[in-house]
N, C-alpha and C positions, 0 to 999 in steps of 0.2 A: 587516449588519456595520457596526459606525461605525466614525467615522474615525479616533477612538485607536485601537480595537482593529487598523485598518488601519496605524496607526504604531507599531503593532508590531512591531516590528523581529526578523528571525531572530538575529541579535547580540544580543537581550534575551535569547531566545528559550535559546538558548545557555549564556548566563551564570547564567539563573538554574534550568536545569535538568541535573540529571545522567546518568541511563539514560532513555533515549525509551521513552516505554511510553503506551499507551494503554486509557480501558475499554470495554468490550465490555457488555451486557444481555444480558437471552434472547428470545425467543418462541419460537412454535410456530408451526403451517403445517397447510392443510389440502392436497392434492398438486398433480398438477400444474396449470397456468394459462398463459391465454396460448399456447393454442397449443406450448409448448414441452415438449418433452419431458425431467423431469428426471431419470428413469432413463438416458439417454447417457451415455456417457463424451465426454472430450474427443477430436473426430473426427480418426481418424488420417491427415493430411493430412504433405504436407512439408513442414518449414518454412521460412519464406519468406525471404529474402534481407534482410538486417540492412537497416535505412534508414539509419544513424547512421553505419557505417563506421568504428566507433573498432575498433583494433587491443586484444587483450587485452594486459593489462598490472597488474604488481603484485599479480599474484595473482589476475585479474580471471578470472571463468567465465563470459564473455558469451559465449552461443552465437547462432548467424548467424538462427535467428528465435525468435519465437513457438510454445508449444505448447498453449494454453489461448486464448490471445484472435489467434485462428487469423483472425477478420474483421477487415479493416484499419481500420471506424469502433470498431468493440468497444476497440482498444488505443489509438486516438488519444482516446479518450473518457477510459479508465483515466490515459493518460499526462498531459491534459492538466487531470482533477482533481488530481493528485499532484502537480503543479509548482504548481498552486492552496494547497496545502496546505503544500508546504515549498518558495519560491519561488528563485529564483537571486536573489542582492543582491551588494553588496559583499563580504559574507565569503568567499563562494563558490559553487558553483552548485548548483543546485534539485534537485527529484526526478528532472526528464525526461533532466538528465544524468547525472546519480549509477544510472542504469539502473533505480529504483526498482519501474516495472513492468514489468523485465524480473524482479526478484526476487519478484514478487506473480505473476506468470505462472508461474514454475517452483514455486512453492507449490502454488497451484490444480490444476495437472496432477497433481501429487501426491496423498497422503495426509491433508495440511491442506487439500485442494479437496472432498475427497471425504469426510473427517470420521471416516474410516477406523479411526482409535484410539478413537474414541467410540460412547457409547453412543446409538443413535438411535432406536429400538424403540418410543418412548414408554411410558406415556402422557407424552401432550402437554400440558402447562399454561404458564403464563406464570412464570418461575421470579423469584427474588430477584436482587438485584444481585449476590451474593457465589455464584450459583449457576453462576456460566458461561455457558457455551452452550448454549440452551435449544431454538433451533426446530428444527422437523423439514427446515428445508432444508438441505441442505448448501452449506458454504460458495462452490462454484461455481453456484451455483443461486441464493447470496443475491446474489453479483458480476452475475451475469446479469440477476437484477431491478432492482438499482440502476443498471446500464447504462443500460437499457431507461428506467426512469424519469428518470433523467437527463435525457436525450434529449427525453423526453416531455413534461418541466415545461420546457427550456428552450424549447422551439418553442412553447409556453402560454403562455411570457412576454414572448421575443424574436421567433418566428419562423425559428428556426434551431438547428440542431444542437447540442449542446453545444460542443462540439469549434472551433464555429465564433465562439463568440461571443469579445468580449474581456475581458480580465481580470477588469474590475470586475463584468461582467454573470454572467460565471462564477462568482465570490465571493458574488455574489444567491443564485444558487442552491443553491450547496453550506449557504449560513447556513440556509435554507431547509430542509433536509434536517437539518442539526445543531437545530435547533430544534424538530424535528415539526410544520414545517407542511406538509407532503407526503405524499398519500391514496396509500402502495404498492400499491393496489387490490387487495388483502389485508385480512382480519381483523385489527385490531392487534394479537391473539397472535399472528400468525405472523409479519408481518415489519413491522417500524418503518423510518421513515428515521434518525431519529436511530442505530437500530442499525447499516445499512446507513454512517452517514457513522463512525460507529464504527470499522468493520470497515476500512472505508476509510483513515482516519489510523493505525490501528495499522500497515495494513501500508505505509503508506511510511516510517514513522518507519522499521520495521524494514527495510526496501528500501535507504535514503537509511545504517543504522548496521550494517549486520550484515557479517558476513564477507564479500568478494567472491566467495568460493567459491560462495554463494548467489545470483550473480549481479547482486549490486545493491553501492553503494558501490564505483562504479567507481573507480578508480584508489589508492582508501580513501581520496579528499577528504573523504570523510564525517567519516573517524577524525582527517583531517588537523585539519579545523576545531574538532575539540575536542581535540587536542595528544593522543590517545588512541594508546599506542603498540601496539593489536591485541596478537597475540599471541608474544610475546617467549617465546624457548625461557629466556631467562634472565636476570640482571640483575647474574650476580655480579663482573663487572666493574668496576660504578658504584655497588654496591650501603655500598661501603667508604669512597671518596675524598671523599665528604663535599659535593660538587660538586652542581649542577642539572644534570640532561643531560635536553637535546631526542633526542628518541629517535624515527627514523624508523620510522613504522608498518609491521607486518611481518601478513601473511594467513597462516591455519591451513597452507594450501597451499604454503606456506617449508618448511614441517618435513618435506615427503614428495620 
């Protein structure tokens, strides 16, 4: 990553973008590796006592842990790429506050972890850009290898954990994975890193903007920092008077 692209600023970042959205590729997969087994479901454990201690609020559905990144380095790894990726600055604060992979973990538990609405059967090929979702992993299976790999190039480079390293050396790595210089020790039909960092930025963007009912955009700073007023039962108010009105952000979970 150079250094403009590091003066990059999330306030550019902001101004010149309007829905957070990110793209995604395909591949394919031959089964499982590693030791791991990806017929599991996420292990039904209790979950663990919140580290963060923020009270919910505005709408917020943060629950007291983890259901999917049930290992304590598994979520400081997830948490500490995603504050990589949308960092706390002056406008406001990053992923790991805005609860981003707390909204990426209530995913994965789910029916988007497990690919559930889709079709996965094969056959297996390498698909086009406009094709979607292409591998035979499912997507808690893809989060699992880029864990893992994380992990595994940062101690390759640095000698320590992801989780452990500092910013800039974190930023190494993640360009690393955006770029395809990273062997998923995989076939490259089945899984890329550039897919895996894909997958990655989509979902904090969506962590960092979506409803808090989904667990992420705590407090709706998310919404605040782009004057976004969520979900309004109505506007007929202001809709007349001719006026600019700052409009405090309101979550789907107002209406019930």
């Amino acid at each position: 990553m150079s250094n403009d692209e590091k003066r990059f600023s999330r306030r550019d970042f902001l101004k010149t973008t309007g829905v957070a959205t990110g793209g995604i590729l395909g591949g394919s997969l031959l089964g499982g590796f590693i030791g791991y087994n990806f017929d599991q479901s996420p292990p039904a454990t209790e979950p663990e006592t919140a580290e963060h201690g923020e009270e919910a609020s505005g709408g917020d559905n943060h629950h007291t842990g983890y259901m999917f990144f049930t290992k304590h380095s598994d979520r400081e790894t997830i948490e500490a790429a995603m504050e990589r990726i949308f960092p706390e600055d002056d406008l406001g604060p990053g992923a790991a506050a805005l609860g981003a992979a707390y909204f990426l973990d209530g995913q994965l538990a789910g029916d988007y972890g497990s690919n559930t609405k889709e079709y996965m059967q094969g056959p297996f090929y390498e698909g086009s850009a406009t094709q979607g979702y292409q591998s035979r992993l499912n997507r808690r299976e893809y989060f699992t290898l880029g864990i893992l790999k994380l992990n595994e190039v940062a101690n390759e480079e640095f000698d320590a954990d992801f989780r452990a390293l500092e910013p800039e050396q974190m930023d190494e790595i993640l360009t690393l994975f955006q770029e395809g210089d990273v062997d998923m020790g995989v076939p490259a039909h089945t899984a890329t890193a550039p897919e895996f960092f894909g997958l990655l930025r989509t979902a904090t963007l969506e962590g960092v903007y979506s409803d808090p009912i989904y667990r992420g955009n705590r407090g709706m700073e998310g919404w605040k920092m782009k004057n976004f007023p969520g979900h309004q039962m109505a506007y007929i108010e202001q809709i007349d008077d001719g006026e600019f009105h700052e409009i405090d952000p309101q979550s789907v979970a107002a209406g019930h």
